[in-house]
TIRO-2110 file (N, C-alpha, C; in Angstrom, 1 decimal):
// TIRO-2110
-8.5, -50.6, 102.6, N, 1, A
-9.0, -50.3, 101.2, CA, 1, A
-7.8, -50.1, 100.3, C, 1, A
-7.6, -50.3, 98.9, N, 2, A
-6.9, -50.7, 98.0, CA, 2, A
-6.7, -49.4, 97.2, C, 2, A
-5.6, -48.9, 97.2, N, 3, A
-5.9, -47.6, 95.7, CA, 3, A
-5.5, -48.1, 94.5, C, 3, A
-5.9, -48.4, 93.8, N, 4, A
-6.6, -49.0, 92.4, CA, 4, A
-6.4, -47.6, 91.4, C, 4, A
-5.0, -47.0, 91.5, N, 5, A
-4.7, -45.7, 90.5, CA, 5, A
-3.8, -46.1, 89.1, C, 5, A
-4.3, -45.9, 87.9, N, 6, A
-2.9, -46.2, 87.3, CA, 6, A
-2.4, -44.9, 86.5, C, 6, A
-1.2, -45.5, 86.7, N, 7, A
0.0, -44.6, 86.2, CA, 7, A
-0.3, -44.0, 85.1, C, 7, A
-0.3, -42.9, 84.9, N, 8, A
-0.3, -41.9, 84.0, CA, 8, A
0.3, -42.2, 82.7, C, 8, A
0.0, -42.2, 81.2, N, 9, A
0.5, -42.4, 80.4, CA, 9, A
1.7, -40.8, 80.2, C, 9, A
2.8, -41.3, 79.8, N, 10, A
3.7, -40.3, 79.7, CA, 10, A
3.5, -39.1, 78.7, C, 10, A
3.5, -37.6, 78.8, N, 11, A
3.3, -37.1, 77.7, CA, 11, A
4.0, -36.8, 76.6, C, 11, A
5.2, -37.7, 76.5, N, 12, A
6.0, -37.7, 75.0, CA, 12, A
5.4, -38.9, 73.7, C, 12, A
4.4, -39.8, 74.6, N, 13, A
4.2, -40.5, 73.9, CA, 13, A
2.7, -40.1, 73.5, C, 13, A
2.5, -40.6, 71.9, N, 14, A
1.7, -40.7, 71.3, CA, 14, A
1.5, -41.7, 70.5, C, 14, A
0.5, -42.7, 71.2, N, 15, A
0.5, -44.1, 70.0, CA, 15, A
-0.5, -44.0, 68.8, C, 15, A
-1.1, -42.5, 68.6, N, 16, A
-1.4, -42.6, 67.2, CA, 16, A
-0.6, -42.4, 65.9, C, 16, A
0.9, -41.6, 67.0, N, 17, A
2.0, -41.1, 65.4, CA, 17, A
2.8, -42.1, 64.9, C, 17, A
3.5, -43.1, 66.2, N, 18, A
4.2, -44.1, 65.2, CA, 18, A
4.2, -45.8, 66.2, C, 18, A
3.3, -45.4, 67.2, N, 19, A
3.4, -46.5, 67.8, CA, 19, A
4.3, -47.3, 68.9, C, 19, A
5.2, -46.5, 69.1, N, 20, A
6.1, -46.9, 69.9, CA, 20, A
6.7, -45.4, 70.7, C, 20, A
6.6, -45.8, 72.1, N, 21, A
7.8, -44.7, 72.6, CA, 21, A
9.2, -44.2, 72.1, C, 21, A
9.5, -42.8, 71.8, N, 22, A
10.4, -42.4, 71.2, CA, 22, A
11.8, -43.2, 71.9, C, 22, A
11.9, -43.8, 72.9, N, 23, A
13.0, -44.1, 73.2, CA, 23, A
13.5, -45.6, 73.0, C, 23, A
12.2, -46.3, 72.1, N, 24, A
12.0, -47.6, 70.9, CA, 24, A
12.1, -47.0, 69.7, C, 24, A
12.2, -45.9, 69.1, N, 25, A
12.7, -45.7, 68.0, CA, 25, A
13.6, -45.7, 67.2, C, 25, A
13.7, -46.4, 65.9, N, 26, A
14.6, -46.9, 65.4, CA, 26, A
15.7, -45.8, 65.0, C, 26, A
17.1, -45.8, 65.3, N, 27, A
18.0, -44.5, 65.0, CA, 27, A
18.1, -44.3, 63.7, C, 27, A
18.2, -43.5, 63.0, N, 28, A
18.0, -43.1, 61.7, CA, 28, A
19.4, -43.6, 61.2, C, 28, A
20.4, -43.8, 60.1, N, 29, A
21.0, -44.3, 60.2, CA, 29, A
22.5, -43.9, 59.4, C, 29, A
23.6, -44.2, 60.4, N, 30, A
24.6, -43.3, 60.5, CA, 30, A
25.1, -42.8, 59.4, C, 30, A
26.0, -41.8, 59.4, N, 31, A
26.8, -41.3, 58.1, CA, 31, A
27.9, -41.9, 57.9, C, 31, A
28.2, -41.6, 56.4, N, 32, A
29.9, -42.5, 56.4, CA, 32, A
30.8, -42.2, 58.0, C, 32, A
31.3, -43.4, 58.4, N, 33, A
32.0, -42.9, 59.6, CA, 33, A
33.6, -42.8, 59.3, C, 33, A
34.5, -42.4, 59.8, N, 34, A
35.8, -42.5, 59.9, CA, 34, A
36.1, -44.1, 59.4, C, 34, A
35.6, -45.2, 59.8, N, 35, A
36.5, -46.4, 59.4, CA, 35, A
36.0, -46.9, 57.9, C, 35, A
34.0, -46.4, 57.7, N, 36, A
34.1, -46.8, 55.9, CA, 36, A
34.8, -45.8, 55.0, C, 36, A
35.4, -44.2, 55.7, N, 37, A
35.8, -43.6, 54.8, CA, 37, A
37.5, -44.3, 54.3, C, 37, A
37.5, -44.6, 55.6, N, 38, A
39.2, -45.0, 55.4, CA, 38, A
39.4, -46.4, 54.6, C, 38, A
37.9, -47.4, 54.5, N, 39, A
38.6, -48.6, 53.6, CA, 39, A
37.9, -47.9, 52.5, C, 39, A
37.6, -47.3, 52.2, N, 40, A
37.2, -46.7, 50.9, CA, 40, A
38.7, -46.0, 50.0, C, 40, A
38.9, -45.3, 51.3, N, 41, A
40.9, -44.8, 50.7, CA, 41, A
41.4, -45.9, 50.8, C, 41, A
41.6, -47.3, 51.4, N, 42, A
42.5, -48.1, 51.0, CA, 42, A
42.2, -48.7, 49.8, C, 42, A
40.8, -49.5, 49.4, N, 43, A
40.6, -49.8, 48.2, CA, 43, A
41.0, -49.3, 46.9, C, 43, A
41.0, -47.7, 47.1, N, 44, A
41.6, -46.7, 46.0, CA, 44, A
43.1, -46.8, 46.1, C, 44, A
43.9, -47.9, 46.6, N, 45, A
45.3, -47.8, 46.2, CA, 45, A
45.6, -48.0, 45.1, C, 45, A
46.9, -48.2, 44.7, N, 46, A
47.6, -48.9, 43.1, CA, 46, A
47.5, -50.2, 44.0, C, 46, A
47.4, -51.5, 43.1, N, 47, A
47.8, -52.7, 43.5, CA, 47, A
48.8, -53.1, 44.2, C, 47, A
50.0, -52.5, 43.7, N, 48, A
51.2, -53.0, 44.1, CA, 48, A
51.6, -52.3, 45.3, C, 48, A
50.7, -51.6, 46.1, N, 49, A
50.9, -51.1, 47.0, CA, 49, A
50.9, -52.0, 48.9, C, 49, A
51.7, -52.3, 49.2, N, 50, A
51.5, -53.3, 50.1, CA, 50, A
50.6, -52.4, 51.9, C, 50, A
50.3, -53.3, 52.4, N, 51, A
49.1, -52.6, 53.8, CA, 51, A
49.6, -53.8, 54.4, C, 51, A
49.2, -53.3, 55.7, N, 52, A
49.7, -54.3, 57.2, CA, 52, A
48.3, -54.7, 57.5, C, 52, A
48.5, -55.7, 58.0, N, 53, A
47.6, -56.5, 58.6, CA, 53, A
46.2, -56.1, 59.0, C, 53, A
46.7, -54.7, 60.4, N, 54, A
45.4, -54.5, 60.5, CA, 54, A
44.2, -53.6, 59.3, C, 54, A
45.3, -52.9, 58.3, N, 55, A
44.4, -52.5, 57.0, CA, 55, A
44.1, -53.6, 56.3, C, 55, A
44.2, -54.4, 56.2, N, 56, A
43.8, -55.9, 55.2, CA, 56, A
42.8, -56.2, 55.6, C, 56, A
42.6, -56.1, 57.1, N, 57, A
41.6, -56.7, 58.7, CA, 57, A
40.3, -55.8, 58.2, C, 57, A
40.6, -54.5, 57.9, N, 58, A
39.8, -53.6, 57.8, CA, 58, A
39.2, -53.6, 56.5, C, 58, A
40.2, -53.5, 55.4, N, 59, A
39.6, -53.5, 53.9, CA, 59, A
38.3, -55.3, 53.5, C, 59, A
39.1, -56.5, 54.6, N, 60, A
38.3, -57.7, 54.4, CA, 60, A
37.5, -57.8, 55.0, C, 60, A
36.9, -56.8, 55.9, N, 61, A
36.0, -56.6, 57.1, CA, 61, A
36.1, -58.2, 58.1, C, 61, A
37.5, -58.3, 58.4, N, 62, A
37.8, -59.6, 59.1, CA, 62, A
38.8, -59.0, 60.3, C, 62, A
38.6, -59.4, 61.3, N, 63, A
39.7, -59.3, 62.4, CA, 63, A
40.6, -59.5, 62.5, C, 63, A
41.6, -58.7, 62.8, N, 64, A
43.5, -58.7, 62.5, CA, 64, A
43.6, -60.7, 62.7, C, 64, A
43.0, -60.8, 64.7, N, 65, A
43.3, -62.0, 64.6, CA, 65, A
42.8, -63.2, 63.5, C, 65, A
41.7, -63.2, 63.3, N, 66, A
41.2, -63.6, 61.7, CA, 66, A
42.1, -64.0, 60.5, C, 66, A
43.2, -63.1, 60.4, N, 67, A
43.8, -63.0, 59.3, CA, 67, A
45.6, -63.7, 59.7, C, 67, A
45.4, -63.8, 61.4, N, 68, A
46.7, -64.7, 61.8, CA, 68, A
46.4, -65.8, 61.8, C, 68, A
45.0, -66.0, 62.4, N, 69, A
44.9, -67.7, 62.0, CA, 69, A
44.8, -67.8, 60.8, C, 69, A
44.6, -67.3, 59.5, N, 70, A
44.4, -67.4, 58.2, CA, 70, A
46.0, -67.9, 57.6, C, 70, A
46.6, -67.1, 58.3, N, 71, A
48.3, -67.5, 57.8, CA, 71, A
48.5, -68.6, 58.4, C, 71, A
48.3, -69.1, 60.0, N, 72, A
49.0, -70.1, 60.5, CA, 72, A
47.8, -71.4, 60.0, C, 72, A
46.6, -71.7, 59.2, N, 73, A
46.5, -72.5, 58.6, CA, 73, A
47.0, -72.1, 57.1, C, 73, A
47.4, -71.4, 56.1, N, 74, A
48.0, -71.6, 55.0, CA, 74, A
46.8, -71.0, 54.1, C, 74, A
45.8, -70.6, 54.5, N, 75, A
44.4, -70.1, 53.9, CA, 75, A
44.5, -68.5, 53.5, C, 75, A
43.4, -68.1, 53.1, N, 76, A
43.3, -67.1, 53.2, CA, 76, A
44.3, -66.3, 51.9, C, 76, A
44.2, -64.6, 52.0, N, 77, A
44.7, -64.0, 50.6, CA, 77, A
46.6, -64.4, 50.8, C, 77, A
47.6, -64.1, 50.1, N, 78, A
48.9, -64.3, 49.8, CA, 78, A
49.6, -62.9, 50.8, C, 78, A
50.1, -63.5, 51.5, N, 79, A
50.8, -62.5, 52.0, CA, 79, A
53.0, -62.0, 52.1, C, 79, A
53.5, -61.6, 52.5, N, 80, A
54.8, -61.4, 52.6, CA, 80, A
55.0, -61.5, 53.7, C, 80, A
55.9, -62.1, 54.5, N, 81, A
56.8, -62.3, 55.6, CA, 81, A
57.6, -61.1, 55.8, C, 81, A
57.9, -60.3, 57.0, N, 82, A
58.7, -59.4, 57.2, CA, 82, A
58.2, -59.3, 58.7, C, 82, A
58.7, -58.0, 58.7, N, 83, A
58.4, -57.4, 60.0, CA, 83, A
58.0, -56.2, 59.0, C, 83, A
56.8, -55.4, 59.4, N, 84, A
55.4, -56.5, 59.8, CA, 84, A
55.4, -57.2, 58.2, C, 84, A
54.5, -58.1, 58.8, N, 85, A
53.7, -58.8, 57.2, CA, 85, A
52.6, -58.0, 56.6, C, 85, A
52.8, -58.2, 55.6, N, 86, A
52.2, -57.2, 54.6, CA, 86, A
51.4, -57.8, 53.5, C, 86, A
50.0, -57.2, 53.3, N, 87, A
50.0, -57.7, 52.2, CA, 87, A
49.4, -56.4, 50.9, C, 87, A
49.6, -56.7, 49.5, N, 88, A
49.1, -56.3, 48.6, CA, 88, A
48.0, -56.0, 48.5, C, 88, A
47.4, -54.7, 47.6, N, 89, A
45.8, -54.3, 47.6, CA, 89, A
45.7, -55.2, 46.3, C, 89, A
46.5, -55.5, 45.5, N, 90, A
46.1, -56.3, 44.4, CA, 90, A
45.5, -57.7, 44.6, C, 90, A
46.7, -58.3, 45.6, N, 91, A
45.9, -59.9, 46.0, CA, 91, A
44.8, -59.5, 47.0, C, 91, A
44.7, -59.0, 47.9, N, 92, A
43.3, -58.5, 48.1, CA, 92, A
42.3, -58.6, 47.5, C, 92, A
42.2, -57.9, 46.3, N, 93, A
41.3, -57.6, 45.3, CA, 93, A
41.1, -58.9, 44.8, C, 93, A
42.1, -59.9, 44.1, N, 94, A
41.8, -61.0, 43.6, CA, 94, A
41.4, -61.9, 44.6, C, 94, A
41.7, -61.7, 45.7, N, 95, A
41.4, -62.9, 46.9, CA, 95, A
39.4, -62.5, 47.0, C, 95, A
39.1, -61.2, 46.9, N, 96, A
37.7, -61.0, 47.4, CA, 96, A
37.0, -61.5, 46.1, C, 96, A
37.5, -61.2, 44.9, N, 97, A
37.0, -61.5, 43.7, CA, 97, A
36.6, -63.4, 43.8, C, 97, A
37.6, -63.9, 44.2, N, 98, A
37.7, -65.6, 44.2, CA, 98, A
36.9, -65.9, 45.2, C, 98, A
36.8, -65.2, 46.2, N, 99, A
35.8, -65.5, 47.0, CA, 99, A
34.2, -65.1, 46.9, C, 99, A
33.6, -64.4, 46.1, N, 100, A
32.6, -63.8, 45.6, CA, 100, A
31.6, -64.4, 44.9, C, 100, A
30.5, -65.0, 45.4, N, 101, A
30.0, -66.1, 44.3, CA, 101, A
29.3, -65.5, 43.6, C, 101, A
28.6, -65.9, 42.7, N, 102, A
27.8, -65.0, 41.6, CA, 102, A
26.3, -66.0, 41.3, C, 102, A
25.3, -65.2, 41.1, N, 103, A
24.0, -65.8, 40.9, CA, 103, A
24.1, -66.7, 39.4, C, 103, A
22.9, -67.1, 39.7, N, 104, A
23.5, -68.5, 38.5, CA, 104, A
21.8, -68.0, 38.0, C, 104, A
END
């Protein structure tokens, strides 16, 4: 003979409050973290203020490597040659602006 029992519904759940088990619930959603506070202080530079690579990576929400292939095709914002390479918050700013399209 067959035991034909079913499993006990769990007592955290209630599918009249929101329909889904709490551990399907959608996380509420995060506070500024450490990395949007920090391109928010780089955006707030003077222009002429030059940043390395991986702050450029950060402020263009692009990946460091992103921004090497950007140089080794000739693309992407204006940068300076050094050790390290650097670039401007000002061409930054004009590079996001040029790239920005606007509703018609």
């Amino acid at each position: 003979m067959m035991n034909n029992t079913i499993a006990p519904i769990p007592p955290t759940f209630d599918p009249l409050s929101s329909g889904l088990p709490p551990e399907f619930e959608k996380p509420s959603p995060p506070a500024l973290n450490e990395e949007a506070m920090k391109i928010a202080d780089l955006w707030g530079l003077p222009d002429s203020t030059p940043v390395r690579t991986h702050e450029a990576a950060l402020m263009l929400r692009r990946s460091f490597r992103t921004l090497q292939n950007w140089r080794y095709k000739r693309v992407g914002p204006p940068y300076q040659l050094g050790t390290p390479v650097t670039y401007l918050v000002g061409d930054l700013r004009d590079y996001v602006k040029a790239c920005t399209t606007r509703p018609r």
